[in-house]
RONU-8321 format. One record per residue: residue in three letters; chain; x, y, z of N, C-alpha, C in turn. Coordinates in steps of 0.1 Angstrom, whole numbers, plus 5000, padded with zeros to 4 digits. Layout:
REM residues N
<atom residuo="ALA" cadena="A" n_u="X" n_v="Y" n_w="Z" ca_u="X" ca_v="Y" ca_w="Z" c_u="X" c_v="Y" c_w="Z"/>
...
//
This chain:
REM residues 137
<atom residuo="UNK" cadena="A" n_u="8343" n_v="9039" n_w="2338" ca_u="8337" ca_v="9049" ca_w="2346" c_u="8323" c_v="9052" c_w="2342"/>
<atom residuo="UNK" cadena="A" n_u="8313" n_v="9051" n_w="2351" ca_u="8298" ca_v="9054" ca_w="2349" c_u="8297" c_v="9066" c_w="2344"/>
<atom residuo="UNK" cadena="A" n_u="8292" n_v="9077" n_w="2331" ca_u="8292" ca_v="9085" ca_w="2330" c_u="8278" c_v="9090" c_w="2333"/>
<atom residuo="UNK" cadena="A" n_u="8265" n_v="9079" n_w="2335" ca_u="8250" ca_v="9082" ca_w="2337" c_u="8250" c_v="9085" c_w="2349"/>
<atom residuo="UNK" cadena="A" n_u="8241" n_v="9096" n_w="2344" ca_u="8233" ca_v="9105" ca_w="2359" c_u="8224" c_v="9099" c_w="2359"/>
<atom residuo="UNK" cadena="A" n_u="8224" n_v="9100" n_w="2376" ca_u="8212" ca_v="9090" ca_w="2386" c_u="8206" c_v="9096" c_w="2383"/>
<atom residuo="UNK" cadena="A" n_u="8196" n_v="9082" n_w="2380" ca_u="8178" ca_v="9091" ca_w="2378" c_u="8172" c_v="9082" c_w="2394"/>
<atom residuo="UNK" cadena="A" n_u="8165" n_v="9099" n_w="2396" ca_u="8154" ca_v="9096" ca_w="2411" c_u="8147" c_v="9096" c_w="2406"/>
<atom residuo="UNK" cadena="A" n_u="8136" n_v="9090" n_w="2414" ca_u="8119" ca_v="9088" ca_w="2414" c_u="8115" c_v="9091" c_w="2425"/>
<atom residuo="UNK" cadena="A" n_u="8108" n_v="9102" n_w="2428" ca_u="8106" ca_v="9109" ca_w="2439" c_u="8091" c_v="9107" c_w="2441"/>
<atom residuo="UNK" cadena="A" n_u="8084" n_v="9096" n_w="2452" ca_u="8068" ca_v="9085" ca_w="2447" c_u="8062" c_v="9086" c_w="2461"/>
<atom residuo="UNK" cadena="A" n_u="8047" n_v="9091" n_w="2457" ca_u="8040" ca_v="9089" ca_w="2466" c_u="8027" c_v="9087" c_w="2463"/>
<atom residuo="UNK" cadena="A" n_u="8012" n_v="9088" n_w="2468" ca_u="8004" ca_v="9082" ca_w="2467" c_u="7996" c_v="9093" c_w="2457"/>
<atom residuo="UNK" cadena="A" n_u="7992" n_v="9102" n_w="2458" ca_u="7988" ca_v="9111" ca_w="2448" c_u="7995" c_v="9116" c_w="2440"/>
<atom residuo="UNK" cadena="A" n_u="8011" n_v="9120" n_w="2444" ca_u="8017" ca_v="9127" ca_w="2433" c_u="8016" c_v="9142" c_w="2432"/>
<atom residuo="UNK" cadena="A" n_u="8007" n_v="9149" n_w="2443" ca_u="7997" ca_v="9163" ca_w="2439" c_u="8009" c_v="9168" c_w="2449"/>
<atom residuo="UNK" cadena="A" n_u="8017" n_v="9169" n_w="2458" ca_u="8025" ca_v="9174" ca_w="2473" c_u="8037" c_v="9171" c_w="2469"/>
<atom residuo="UNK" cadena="A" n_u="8037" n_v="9163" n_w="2479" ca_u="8054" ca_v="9159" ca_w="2481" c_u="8066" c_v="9160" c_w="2474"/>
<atom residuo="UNK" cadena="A" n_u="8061" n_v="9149" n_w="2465" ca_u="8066" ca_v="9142" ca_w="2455" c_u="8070" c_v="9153" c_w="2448"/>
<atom residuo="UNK" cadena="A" n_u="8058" n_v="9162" n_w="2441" ca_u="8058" ca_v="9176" ca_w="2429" c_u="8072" c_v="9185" c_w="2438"/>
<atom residuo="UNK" cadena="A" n_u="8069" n_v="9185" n_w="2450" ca_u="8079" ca_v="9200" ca_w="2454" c_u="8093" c_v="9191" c_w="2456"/>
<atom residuo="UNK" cadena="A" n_u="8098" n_v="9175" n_w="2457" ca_u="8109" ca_v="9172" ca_w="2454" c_u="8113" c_v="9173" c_w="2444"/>
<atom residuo="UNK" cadena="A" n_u="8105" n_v="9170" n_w="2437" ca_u="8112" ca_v="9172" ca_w="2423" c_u="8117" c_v="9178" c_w="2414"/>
<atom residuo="UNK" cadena="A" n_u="8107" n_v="9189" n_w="2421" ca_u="8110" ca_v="9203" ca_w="2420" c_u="8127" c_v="9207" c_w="2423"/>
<atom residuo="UNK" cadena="A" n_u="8123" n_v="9204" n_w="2434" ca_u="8140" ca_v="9210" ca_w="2439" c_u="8152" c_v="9204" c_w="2430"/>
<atom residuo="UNK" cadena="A" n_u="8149" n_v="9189" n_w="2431" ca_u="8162" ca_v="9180" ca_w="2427" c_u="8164" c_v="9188" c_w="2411"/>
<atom residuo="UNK" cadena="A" n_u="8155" n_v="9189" n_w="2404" ca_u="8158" ca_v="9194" ca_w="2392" c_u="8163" c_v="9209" c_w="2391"/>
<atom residuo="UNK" cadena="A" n_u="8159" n_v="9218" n_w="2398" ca_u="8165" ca_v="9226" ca_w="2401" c_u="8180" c_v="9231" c_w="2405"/>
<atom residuo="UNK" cadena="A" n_u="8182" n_v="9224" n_w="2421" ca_u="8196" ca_v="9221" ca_w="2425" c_u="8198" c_v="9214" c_w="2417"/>
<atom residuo="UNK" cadena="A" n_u="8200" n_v="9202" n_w="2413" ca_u="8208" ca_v="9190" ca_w="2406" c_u="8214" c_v="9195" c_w="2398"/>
<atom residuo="UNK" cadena="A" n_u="8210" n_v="9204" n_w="2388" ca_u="8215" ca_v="9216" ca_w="2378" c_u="8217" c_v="9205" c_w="2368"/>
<atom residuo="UNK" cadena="A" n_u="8207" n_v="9196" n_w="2357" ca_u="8213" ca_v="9186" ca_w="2351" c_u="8224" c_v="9175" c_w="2358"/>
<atom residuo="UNK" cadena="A" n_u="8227" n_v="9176" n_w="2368" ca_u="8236" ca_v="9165" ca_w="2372" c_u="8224" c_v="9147" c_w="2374"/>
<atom residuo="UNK" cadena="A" n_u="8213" n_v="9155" n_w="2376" ca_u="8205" ca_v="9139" ca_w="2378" c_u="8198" c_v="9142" c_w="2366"/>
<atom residuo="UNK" cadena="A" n_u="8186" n_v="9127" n_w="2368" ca_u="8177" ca_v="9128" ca_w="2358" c_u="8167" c_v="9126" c_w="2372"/>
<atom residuo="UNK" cadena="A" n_u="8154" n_v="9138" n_w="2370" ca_u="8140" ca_v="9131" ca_w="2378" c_u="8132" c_v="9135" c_w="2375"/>
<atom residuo="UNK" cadena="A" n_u="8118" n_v="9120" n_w="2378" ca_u="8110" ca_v="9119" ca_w="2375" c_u="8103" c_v="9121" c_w="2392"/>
<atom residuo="UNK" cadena="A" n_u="8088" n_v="9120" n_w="2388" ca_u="8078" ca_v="9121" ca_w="2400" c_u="8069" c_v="9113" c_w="2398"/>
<atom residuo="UNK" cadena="A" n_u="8057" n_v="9105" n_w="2407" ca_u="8048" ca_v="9100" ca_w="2402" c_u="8041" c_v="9093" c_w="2411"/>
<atom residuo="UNK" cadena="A" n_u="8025" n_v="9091" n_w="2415" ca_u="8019" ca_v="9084" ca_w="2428" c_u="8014" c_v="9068" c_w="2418"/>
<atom residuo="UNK" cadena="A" n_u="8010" n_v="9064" n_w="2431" ca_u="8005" ca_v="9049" ca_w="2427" c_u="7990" c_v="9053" c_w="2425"/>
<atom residuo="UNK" cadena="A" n_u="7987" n_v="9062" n_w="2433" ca_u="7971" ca_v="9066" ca_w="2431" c_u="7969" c_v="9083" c_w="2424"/>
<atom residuo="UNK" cadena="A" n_u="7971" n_v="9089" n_w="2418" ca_u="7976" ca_v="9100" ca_w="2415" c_u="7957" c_v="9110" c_w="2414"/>
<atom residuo="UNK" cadena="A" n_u="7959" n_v="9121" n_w="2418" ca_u="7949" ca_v="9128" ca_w="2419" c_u="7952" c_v="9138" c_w="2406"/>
<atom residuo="UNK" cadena="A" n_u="7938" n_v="9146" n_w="2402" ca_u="7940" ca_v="9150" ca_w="2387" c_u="7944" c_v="9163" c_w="2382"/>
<atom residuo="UNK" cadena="A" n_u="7948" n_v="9171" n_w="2397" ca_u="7958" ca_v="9182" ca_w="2399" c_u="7969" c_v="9184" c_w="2409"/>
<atom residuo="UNK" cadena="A" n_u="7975" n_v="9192" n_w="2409" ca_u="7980" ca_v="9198" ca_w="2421" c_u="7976" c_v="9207" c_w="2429"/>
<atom residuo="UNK" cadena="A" n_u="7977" n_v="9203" n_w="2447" ca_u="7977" ca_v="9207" ca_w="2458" c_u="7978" c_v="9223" c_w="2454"/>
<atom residuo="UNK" cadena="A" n_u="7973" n_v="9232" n_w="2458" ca_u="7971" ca_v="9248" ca_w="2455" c_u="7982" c_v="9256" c_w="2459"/>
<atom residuo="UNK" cadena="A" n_u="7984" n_v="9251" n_w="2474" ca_u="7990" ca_v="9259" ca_w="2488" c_u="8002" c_v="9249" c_w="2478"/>
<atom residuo="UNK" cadena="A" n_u="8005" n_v="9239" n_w="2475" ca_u="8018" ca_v="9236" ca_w="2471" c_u="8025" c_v="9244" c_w="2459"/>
<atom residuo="UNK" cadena="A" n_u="8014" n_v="9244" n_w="2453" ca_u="8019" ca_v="9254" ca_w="2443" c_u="8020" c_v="9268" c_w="2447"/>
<atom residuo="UNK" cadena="A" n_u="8016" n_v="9273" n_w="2456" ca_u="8019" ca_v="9291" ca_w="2461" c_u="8038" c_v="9288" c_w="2469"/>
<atom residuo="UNK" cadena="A" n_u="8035" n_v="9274" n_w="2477" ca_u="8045" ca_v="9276" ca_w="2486" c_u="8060" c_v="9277" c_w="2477"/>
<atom residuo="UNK" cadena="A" n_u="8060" n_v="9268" n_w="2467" ca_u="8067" ca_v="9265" ca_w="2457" c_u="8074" c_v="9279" c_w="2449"/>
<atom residuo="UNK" cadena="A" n_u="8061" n_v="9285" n_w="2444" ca_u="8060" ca_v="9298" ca_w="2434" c_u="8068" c_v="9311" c_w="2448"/>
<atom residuo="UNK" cadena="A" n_u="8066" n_v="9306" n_w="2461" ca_u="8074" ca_v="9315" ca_w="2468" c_u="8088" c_v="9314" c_w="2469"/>
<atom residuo="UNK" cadena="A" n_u="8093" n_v="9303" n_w="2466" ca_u="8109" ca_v="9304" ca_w="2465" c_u="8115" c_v="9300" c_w="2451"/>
<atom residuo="UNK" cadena="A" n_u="8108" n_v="9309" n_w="2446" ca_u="8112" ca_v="9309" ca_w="2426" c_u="8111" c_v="9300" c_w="2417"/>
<atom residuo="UNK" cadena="A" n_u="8104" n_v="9284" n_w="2425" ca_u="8101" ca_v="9274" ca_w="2415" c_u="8084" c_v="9272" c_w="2410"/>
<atom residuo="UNK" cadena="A" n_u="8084" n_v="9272" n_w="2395" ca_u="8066" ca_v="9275" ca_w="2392" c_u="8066" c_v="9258" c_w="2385"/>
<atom residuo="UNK" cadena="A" n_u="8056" n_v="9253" n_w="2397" ca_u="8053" ca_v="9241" ca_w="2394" c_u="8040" c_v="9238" c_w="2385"/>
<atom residuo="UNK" cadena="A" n_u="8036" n_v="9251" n_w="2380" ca_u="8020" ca_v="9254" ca_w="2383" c_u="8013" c_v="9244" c_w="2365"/>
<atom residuo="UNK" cadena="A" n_u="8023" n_v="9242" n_w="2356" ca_u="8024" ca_v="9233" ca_w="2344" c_u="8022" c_v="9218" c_w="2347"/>
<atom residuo="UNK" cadena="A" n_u="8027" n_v="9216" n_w="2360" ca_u="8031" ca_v="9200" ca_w="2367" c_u="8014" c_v="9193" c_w="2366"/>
<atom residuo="UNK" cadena="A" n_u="8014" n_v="9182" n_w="2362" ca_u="8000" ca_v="9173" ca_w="2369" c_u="8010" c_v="9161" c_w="2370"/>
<atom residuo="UNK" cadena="A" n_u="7998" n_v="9157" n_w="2383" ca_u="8001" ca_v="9145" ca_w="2386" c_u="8001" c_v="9132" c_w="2377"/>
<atom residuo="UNK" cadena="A" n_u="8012" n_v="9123" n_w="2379" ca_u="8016" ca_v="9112" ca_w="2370" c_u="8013" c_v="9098" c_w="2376"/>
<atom residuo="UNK" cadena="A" n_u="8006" n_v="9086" n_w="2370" ca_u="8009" ca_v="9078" ca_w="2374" c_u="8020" c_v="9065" c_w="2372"/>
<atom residuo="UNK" cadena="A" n_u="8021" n_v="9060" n_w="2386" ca_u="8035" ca_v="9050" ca_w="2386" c_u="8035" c_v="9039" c_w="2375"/>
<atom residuo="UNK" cadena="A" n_u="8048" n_v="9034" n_w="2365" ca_u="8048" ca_v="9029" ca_w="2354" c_u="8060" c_v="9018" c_w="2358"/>
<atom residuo="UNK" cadena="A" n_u="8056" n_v="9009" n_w="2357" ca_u="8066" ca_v="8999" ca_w="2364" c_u="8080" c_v="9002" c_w="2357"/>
<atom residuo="UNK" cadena="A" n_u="8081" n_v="9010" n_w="2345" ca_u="8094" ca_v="9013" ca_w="2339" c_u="8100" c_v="9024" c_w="2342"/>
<atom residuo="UNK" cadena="A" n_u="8092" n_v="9035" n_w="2350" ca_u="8097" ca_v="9047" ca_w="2356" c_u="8105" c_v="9037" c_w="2371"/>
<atom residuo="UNK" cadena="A" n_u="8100" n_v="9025" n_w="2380" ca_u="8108" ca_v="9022" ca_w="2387" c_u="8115" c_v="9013" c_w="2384"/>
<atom residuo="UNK" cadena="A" n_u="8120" n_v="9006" n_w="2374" ca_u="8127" ca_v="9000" ca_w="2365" c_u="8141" c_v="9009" c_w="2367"/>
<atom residuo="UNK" cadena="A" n_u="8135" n_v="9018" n_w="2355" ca_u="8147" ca_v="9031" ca_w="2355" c_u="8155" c_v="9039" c_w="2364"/>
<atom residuo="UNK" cadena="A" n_u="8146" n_v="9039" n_w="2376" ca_u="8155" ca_v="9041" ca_w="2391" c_u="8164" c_v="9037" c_w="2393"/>
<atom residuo="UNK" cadena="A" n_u="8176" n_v="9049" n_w="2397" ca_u="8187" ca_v="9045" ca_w="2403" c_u="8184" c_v="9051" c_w="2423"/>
<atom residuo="UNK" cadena="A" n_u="8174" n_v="9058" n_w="2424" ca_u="8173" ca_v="9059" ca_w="2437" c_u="8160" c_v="9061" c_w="2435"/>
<atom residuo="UNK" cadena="A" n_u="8151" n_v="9053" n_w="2445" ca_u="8133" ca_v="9055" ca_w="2445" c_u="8134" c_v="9064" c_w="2465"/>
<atom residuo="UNK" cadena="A" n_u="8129" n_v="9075" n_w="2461" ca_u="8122" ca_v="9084" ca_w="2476" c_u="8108" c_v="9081" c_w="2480"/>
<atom residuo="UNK" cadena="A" n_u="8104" n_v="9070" n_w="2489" ca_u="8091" ca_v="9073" ca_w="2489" c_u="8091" c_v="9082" c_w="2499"/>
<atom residuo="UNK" cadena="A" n_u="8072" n_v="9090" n_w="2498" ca_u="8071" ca_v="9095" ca_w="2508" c_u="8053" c_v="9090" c_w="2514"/>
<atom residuo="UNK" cadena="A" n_u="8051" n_v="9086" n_w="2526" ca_u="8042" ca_v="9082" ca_w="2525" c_u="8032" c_v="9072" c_w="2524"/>
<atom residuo="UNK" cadena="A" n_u="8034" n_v="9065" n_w="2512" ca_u="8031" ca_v="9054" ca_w="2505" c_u="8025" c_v="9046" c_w="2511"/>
<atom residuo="UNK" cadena="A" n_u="8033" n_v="9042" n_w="2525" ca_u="8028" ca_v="9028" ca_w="2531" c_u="8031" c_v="9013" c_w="2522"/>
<atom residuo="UNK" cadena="A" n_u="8020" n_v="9007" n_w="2520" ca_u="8021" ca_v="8999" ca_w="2515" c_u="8013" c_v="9000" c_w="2499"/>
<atom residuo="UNK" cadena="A" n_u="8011" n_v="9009" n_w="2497" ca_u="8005" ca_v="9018" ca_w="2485" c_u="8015" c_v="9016" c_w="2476"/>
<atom residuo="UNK" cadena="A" n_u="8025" n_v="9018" n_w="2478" ca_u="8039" ca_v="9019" ca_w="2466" c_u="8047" c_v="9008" c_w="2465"/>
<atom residuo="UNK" cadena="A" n_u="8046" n_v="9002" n_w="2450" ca_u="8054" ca_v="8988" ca_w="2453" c_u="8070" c_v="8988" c_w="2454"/>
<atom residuo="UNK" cadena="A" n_u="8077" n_v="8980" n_w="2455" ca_u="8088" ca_v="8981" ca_w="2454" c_u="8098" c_v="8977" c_w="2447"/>
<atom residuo="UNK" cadena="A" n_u="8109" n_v="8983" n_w="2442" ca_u="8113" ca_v="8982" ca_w="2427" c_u="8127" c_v="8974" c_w="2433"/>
<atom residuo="UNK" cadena="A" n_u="8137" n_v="8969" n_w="2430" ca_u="8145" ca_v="8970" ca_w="2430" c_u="8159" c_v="8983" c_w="2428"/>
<atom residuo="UNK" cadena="A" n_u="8156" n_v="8988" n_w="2435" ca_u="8166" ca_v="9000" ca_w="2428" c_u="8180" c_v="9003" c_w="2434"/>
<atom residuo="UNK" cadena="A" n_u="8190" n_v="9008" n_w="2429" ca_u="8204" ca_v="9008" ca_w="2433" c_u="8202" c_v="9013" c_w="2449"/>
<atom residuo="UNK" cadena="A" n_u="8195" n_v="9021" n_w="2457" ca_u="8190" ca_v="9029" ca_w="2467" c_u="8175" c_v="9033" c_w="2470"/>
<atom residuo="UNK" cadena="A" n_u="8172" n_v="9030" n_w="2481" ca_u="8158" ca_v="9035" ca_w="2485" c_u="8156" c_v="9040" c_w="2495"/>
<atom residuo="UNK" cadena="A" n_u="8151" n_v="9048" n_w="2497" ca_u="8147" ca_v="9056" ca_w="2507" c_u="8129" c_v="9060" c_w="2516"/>
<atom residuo="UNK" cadena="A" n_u="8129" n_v="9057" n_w="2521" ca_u="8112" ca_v="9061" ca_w="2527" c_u="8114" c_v="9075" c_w="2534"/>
<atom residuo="UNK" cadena="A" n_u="8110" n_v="9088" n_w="2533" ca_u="8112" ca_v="9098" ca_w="2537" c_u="8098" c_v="9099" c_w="2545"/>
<atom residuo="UNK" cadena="A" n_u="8100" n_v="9102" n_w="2556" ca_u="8084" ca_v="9104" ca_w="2567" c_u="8082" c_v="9121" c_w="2571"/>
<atom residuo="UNK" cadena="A" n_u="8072" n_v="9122" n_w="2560" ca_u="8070" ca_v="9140" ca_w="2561" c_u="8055" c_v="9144" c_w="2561"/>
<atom residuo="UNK" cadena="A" n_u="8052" n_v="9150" n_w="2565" ca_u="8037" ca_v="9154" ca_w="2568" c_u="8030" c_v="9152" c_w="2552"/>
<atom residuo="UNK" cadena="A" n_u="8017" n_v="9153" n_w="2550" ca_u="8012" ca_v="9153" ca_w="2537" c_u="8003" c_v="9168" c_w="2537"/>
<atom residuo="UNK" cadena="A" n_u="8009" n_v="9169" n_w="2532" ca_u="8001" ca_v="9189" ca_w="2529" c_u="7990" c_v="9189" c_w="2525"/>
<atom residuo="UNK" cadena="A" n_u="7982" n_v="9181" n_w="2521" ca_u="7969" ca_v="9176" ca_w="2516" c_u="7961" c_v="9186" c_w="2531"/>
<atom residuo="UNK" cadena="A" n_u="7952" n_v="9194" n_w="2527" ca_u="7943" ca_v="9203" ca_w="2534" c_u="7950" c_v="9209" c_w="2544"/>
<atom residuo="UNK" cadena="A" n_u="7961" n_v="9211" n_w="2544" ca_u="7968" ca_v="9218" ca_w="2554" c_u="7968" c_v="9236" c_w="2549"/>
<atom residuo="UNK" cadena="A" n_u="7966" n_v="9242" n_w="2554" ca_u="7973" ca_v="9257" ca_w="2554" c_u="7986" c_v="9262" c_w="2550"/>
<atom residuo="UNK" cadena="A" n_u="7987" n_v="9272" n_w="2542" ca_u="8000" ca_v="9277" ca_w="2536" c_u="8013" c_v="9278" c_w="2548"/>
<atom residuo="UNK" cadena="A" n_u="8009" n_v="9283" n_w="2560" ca_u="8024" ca_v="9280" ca_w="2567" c_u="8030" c_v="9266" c_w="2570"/>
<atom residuo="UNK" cadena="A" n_u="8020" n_v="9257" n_w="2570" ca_u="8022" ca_v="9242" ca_w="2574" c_u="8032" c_v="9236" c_w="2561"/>
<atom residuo="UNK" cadena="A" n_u="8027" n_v="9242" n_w="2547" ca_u="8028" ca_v="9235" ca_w="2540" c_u="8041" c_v="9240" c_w="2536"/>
<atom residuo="UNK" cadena="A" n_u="8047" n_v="9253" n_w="2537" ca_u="8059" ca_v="9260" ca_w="2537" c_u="8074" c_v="9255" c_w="2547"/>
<atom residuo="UNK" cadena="A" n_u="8070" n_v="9253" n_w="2559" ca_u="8074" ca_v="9240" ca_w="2568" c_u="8081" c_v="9225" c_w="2561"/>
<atom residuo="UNK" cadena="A" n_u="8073" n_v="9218" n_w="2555" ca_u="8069" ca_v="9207" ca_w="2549" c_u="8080" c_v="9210" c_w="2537"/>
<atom residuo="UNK" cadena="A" n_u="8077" n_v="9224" n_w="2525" ca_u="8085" ca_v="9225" ca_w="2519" c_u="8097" c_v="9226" c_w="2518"/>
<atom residuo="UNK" cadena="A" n_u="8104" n_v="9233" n_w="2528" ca_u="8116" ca_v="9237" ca_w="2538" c_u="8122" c_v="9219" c_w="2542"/>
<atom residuo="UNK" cadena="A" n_u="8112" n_v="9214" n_w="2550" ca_u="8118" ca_v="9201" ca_w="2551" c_u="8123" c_v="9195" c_w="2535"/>
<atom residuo="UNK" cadena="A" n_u="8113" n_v="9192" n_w="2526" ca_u="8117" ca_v="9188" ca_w="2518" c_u="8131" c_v="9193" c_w="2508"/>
<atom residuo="UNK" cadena="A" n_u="8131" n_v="9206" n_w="2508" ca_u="8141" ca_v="9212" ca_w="2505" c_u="8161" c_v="9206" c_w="2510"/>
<atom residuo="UNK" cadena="A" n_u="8159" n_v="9208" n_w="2524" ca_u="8168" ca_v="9206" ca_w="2529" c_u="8177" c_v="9186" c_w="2526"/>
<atom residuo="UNK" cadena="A" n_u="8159" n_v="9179" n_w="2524" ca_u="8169" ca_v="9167" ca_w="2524" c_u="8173" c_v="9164" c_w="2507"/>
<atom residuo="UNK" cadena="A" n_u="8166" n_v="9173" n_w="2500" ca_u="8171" ca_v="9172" ca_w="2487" c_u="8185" c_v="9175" c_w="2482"/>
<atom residuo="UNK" cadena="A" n_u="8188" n_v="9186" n_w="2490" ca_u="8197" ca_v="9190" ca_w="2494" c_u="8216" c_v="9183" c_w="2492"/>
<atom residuo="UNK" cadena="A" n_u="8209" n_v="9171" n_w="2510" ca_u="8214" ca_v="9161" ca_w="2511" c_u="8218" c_v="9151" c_w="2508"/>
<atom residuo="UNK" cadena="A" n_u="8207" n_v="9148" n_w="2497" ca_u="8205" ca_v="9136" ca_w="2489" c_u="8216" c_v="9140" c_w="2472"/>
<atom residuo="UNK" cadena="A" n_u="8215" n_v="9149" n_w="2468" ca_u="8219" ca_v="9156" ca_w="2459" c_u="8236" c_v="9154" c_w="2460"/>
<atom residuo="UNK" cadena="A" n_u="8242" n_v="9158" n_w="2469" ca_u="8249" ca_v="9162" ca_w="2473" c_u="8259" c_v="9145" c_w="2477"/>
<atom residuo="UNK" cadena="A" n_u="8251" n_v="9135" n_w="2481" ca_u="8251" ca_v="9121" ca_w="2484" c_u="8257" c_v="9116" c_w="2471"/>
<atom residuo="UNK" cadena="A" n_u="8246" n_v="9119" n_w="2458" ca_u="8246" ca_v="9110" ca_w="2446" c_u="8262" c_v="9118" c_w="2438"/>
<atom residuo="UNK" cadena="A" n_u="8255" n_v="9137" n_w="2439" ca_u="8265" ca_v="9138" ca_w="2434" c_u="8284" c_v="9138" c_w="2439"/>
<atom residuo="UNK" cadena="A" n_u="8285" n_v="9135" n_w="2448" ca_u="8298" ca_v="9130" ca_w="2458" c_u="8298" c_v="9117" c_w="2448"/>
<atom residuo="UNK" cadena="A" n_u="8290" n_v="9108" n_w="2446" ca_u="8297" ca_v="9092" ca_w="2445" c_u="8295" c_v="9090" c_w="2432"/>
<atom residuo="UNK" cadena="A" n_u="8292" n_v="9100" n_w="2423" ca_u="8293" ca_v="9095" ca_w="2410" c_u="8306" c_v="9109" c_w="2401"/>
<atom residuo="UNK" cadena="A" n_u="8312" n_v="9113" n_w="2411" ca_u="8323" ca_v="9120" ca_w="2403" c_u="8337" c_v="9104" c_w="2404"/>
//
């Protein structure tokens, strides 16, 4: 019986958006059931502002977080890679599961846009969560 929690890698091109508010969640929800990491291929040297308010609005303070860059052993260690994004910007790992998630980039967008966006991302974390944790009881 596998007793390892899936580790996600939740990757996109800066690391400053997306990526920070999934990861956000998954660690959150996942309640210790996963292990996650975050991290862009091109990583910028803060986080998005409006991501951090939208975040700080539904009780998670990401505001410690900086962006990380991608380490061929962070997608090594993947049991499930989320890109978001990326394009052809993010390489690709071999991992038990992959995913390309197609979500707006909050990059200069306005706090309701980006509340939207986080709601989206919320919900498929959700999903996903709920996916890993179903098939590894």
């Amino acid at each position: 019986m596998n007793t390892k929690s899936p580790e996600i890698l939740f990757l996109c091109v800066h690391n400053a958006g997306r990526s920070q508010m999934a990861a956000a969640f998954a660690r959150s929800l996942g309640e210790g059931r996963v292990v996650v990491n975050s991290a862009g291929s091109d990583p910028t040297s803060t986080l998005n502002p409006a991501v951090i308010e939208a975040m700080r609005e539904v009780g998670l303070d990401i505001s410690s977080e900086s962006p990380k860059r991608l380490t061929d052993q962070m997608g090594l260690d993947a049991d499930v890679i989320v890109t978001m994004g990326c394009g052809d910007a993010c390489p690709v790992y071999f991992a038990t599961r992959y995913e390309d998630w197609e979500l707006e980039d909050p990059s200069g967008k306005d706090l309701e846009t980006v509340r939207r966006i986080r709601n989206e991302i919320e919900g498929r974390v959700v999903m996903l969560l709920a996916d890993l944790t179903n098939r590894s009881k």
